[in-house]
KEFI-383821 format. One record per atom (N, C-alpha, C): chain; x, y, z; atom name. Coordinates in nm, 3 decimals. Last residue first. Layout:
! residues N
- cadena/u/v/w/atomo
- A/X/Y/Z/CA
...
! end
This chain:
! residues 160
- cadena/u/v/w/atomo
- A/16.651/14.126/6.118/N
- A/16.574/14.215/6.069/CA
- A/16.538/14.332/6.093/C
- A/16.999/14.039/6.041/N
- A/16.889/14.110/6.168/CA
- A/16.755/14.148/6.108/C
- A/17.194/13.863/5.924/N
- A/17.103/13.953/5.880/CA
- A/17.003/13.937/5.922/C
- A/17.281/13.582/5.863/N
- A/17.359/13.657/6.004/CA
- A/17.254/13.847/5.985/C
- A/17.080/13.394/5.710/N
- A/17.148/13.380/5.830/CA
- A/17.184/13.476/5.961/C
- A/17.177/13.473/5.498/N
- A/17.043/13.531/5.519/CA
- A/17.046/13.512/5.684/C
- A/17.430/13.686/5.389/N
- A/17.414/13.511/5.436/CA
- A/17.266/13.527/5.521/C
- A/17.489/13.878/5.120/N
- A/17.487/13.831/5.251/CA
- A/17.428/13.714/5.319/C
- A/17.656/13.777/4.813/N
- A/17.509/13.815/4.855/CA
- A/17.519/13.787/5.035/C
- A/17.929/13.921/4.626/N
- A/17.889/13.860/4.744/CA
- A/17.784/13.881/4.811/C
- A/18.019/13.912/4.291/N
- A/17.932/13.990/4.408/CA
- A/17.894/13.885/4.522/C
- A/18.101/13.732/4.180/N
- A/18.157/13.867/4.167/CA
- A/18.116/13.945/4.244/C
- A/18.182/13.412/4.245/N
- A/18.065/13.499/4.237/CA
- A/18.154/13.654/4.237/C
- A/18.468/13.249/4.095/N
- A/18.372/13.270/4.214/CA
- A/18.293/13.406/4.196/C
- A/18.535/12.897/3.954/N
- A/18.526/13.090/3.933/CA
- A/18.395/13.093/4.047/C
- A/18.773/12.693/3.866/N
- A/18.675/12.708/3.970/CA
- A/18.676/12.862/3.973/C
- A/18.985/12.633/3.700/N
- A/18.847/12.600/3.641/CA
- A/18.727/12.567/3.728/C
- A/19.254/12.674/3.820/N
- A/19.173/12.729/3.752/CA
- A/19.054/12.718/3.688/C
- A/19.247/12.436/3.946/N
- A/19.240/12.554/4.034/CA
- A/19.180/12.660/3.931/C
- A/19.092/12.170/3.824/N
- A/19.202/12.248/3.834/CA
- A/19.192/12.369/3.875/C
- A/18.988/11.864/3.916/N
- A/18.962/11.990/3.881/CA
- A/19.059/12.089/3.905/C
- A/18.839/11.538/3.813/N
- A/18.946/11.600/3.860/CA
- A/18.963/11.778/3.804/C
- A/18.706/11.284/3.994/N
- A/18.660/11.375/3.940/CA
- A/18.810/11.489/3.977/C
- A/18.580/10.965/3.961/N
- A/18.676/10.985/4.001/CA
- A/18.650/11.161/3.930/C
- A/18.472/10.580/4.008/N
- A/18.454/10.758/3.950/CA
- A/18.550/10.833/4.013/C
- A/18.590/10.281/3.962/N
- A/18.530/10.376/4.024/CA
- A/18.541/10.518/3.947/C
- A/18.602/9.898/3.959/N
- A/18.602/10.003/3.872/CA
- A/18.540/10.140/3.969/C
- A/18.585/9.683/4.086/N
- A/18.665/9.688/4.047/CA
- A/18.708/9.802/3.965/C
- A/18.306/9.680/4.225/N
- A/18.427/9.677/4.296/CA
- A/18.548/9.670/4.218/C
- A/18.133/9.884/4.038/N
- A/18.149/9.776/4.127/CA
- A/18.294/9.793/4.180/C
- A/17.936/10.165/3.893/N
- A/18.052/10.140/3.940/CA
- A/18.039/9.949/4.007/C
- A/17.720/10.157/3.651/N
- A/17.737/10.156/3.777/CA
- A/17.861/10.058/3.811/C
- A/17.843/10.360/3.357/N
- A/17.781/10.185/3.432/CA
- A/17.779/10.192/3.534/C
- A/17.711/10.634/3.166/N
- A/17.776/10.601/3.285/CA
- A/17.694/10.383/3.351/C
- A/17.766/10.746/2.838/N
- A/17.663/10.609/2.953/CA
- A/17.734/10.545/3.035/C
- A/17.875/11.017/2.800/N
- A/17.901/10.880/2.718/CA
- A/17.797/10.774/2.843/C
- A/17.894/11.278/2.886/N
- A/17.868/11.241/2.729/CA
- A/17.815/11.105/2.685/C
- A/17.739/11.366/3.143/N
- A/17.817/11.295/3.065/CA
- A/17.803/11.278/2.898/C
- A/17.726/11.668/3.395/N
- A/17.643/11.612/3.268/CA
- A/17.748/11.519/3.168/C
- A/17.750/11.681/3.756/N
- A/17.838/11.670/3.546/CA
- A/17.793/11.635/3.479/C
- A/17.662/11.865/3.999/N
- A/17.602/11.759/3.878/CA
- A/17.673/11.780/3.751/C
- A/17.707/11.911/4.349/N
- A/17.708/11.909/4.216/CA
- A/17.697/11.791/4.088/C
- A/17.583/11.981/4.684/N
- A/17.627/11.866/4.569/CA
- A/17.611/11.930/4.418/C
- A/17.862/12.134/4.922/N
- A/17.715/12.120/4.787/CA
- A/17.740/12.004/4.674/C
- A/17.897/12.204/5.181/N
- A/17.909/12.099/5.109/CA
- A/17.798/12.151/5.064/C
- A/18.112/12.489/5.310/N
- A/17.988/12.455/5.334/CA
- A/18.005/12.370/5.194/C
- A/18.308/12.731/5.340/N
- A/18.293/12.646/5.406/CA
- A/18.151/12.549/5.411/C
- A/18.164/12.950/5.118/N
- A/18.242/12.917/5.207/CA
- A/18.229/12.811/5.308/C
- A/17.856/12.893/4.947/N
- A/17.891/12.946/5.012/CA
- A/18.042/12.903/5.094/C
- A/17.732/12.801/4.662/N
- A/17.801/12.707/4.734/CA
- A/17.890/12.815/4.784/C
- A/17.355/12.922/4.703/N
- A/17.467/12.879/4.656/CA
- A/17.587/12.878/4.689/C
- A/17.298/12.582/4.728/N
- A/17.312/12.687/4.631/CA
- A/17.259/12.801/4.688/C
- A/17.250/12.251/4.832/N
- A/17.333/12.434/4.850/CA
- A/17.352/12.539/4.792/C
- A/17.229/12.098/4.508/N
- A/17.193/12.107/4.655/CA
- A/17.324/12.222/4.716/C
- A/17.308/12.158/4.269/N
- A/17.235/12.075/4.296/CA
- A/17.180/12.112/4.429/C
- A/17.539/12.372/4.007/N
- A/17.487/12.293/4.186/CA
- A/17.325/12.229/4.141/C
- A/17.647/12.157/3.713/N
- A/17.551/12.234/3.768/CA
- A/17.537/12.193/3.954/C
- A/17.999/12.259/3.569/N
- A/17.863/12.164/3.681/CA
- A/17.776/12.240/3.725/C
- A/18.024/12.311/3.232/N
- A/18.074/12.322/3.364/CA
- A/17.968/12.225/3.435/C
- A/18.180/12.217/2.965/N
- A/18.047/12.217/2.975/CA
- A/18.062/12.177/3.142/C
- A/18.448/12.075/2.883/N
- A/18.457/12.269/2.851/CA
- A/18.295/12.334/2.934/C
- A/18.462/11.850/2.950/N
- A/18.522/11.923/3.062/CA
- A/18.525/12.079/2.999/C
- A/18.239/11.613/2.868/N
- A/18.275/11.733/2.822/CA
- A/18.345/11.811/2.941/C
- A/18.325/11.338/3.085/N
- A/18.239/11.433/3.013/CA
- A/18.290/11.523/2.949/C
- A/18.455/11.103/3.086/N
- A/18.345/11.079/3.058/CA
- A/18.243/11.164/2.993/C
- A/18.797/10.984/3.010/N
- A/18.712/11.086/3.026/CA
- A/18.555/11.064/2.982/C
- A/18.909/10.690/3.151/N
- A/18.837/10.723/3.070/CA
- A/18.742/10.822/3.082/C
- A/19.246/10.512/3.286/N
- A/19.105/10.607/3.291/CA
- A/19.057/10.676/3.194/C
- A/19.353/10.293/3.326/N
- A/19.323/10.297/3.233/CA
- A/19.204/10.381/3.277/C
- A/19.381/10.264/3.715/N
- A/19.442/10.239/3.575/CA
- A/19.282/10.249/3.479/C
- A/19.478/10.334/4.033/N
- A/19.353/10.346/3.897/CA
- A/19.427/10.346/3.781/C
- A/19.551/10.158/4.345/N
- A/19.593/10.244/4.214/CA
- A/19.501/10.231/4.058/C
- A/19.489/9.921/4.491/N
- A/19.457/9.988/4.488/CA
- A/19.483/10.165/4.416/C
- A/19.661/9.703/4.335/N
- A/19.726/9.785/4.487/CA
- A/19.631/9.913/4.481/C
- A/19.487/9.588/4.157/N
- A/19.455/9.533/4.311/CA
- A/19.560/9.602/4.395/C
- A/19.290/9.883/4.093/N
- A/19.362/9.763/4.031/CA
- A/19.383/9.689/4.158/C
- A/18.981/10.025/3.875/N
- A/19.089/9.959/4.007/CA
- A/19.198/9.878/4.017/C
- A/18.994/10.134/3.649/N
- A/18.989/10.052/3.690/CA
- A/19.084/10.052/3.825/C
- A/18.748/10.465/3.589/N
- A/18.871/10.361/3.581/CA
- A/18.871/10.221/3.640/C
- A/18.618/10.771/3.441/N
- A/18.596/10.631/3.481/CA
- A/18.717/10.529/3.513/C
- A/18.639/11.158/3.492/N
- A/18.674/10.991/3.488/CA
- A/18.567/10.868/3.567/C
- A/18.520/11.407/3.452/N
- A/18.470/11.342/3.588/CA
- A/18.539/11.196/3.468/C
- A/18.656/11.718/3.511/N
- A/18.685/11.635/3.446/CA
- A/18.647/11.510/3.499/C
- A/18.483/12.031/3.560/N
- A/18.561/11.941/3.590/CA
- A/18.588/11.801/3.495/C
- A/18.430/12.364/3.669/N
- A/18.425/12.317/3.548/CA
- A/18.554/12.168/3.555/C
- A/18.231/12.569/3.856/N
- A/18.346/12.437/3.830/CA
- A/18.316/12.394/3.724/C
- A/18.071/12.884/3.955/N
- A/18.090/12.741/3.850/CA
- A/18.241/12.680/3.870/C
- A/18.061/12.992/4.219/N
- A/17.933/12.980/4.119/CA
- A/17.993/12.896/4.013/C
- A/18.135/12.966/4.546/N
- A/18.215/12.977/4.383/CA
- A/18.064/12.987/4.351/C
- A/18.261/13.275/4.736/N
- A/18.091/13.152/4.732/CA
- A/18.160/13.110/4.567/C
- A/18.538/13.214/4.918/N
- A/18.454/13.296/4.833/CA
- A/18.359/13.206/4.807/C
- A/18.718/13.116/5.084/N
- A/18.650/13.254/5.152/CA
- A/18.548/13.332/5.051/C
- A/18.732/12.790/5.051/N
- A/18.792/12.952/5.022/CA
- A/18.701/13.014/5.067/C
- A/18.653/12.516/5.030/N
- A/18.777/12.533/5.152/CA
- A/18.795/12.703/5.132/C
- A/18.355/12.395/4.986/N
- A/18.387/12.523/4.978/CA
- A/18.556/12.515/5.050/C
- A/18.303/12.009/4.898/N
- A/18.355/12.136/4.979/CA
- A/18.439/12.234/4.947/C
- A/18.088/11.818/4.756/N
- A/18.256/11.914/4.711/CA
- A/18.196/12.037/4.807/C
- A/17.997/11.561/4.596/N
- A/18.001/11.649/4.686/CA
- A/18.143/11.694/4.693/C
- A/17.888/11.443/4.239/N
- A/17.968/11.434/4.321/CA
- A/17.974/11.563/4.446/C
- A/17.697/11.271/4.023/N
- A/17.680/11.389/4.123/CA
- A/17.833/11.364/4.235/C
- A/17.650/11.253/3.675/N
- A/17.714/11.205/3.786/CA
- A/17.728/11.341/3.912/C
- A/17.426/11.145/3.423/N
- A/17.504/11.275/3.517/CA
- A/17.535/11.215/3.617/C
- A/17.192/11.137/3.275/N
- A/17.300/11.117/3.266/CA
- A/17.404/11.176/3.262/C
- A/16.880/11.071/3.458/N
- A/16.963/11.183/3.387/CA
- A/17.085/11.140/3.358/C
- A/16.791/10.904/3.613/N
- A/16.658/10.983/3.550/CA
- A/16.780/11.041/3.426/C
- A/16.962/10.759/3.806/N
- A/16.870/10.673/3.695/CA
- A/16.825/10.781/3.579/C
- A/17.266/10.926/3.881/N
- A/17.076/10.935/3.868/CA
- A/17.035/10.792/3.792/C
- A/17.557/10.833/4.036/N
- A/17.457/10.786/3.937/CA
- A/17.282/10.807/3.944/C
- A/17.700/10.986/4.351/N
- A/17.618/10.943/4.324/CA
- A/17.583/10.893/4.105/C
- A/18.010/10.925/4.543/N
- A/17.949/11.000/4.398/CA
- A/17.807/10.910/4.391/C
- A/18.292/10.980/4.735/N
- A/18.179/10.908/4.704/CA
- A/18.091/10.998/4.629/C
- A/18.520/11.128/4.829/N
- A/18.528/10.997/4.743/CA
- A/18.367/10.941/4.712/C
- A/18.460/11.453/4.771/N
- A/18.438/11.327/4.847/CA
- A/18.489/11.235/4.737/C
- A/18.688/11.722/4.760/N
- A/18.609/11.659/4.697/CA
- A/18.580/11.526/4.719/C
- A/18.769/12.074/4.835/N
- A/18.752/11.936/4.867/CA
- A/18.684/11.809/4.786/C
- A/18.907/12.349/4.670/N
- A/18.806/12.279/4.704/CA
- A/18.859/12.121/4.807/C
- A/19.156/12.449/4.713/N
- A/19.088/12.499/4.718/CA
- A/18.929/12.492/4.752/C
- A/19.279/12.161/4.779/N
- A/19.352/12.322/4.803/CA
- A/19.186/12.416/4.819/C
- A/19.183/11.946/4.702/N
- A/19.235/11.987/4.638/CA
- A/19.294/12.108/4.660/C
- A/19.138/11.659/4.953/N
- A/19.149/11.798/5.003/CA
- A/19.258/11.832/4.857/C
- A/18.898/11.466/4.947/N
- A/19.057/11.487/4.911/CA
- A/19.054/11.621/4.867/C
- A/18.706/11.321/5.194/N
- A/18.753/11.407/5.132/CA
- A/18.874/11.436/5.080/C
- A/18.512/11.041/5.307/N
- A/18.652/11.119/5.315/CA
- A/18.645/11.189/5.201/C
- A/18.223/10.887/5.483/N
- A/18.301/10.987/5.355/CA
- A/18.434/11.042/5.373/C
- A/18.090/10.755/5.658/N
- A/18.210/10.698/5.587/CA
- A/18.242/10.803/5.465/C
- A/17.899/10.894/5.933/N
- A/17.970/10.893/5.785/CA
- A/18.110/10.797/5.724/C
- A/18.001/10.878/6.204/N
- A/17.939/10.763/6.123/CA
- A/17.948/10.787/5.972/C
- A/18.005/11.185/6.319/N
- A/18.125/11.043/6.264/CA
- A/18.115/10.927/6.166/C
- A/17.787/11.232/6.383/N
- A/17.893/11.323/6.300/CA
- A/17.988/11.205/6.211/C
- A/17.746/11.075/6.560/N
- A/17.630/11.089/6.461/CA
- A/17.711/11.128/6.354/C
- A/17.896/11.135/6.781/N
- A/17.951/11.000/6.720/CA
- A/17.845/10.982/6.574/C
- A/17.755/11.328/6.911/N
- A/17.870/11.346/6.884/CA
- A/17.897/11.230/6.763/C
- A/17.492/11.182/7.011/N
- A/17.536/11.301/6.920/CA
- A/17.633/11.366/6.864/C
- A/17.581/11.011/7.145/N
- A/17.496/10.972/7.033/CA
- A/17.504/11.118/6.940/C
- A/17.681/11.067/7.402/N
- A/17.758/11.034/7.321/CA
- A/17.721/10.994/7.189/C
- A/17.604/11.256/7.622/N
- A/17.531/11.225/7.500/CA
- A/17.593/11.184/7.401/C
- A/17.782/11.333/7.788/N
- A/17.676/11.229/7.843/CA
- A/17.566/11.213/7.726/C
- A/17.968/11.457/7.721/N
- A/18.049/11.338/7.716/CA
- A/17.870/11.267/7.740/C
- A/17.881/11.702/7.689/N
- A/17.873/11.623/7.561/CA
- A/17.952/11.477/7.564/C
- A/17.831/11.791/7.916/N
- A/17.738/11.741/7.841/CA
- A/17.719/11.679/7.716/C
- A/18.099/11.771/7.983/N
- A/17.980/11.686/8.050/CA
- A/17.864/11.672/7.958/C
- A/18.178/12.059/7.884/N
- A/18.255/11.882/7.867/CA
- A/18.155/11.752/7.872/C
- A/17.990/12.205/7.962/N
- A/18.004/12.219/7.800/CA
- A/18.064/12.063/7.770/C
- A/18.098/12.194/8.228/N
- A/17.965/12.161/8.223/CA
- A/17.929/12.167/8.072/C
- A/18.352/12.296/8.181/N
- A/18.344/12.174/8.248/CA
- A/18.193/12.124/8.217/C
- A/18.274/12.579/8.078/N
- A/18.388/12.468/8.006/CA
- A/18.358/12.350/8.046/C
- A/18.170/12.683/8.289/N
- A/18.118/12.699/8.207/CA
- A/18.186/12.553/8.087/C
- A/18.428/12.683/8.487/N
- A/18.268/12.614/8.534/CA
- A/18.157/12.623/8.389/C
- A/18.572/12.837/8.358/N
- A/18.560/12.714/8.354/CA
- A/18.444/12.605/8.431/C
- A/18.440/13.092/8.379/N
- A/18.452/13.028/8.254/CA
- A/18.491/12.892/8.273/C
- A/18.361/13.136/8.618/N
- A/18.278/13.089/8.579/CA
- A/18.293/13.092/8.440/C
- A/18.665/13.162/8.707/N
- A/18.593/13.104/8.764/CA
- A/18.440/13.075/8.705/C
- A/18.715/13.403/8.589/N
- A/18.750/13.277/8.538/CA
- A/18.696/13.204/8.602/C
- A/18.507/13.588/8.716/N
- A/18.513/13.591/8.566/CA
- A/18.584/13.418/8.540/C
- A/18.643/13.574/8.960/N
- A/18.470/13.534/8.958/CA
- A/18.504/13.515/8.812/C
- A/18.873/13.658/8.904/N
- A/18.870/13.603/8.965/CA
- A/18.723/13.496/8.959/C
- A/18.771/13.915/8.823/N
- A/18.849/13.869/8.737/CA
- A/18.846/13.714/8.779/C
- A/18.687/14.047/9.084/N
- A/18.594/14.010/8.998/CA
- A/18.664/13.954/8.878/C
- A/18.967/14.088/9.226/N
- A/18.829/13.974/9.228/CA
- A/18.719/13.990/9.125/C
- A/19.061/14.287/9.095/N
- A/19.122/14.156/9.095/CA
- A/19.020/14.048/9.131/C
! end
């Protein structure tokens, strides 16, 4: 019974000093935050409201979170153009790419569980840079996300 005793006793002494230290570095916590990205949580995936335009390529990059337990290897999506309107509702949207011609990753690869990768839609048609009255918009159907058939271990949790 006492050593149980000692046991909780230096879990919350452990807890309290885990509290402290992150109340006394409030720069690191609030780093996290500063992002202005939100995510619209499709079930399976996630997908930011914010998208990049290359200069070099004509392609639109959008970030997209893993939400499944599997690494995907291709999406295949539908990346719109539209208009804003002023209740903030999109009108008159205009498919941009081939939605049979999937996305290429970009960054993270490859797009492991729980974890943001950026991906790349190759367009058909000459993307304008968005303004304030017009935005991108990318839409994907549960079925037109396929996941790796083989699962490669995470180099990560593998001891040498």
């Amino acid at each position: 019974m006492n050593s149980f005793l000692n046991i909780k006793k230096q879990f919350l002494l452990l807890s309290a000093f885990s509290m402290l230290s992150l109340a006394s570095y409030p720069n690191n916590v609030l780093a996290q935050e500063e992002v202005d990205e939100k995510f619209v949580n499709l079930g399976l995936i996630s997908i930011s409201d914010q998208y990049t335009l290359p200069s070099k390529t004509n392609s639109i990059i959008f970030r997209i979170k893993n939400n499944t337990a599997r690494t995907i290897s291709q999406i295949y999506g539908w990346a719109y153009i539209y208009d804003k309107g002023p209740d903030g509702q999109g009108t008159n949207f205009v498919l941009l790419n081939n939605p049979h011609r999937g996305g290429n990753i970009i960054k993270g690869a490859p797009h492991r569980p729980g974890t943001i990768s950026e991906w790349s839609f190759p367009l058909v048609r000459e993307a304008v840079t968005a303004n304030e009255e017009m935005g991108y918009t990318l839409r994907v159907h549960t079925r037109s996300i396929f996941f790796a058939s083989i699962e490669t271990r995470n180099k990560q949790n593998v001891e040498p």
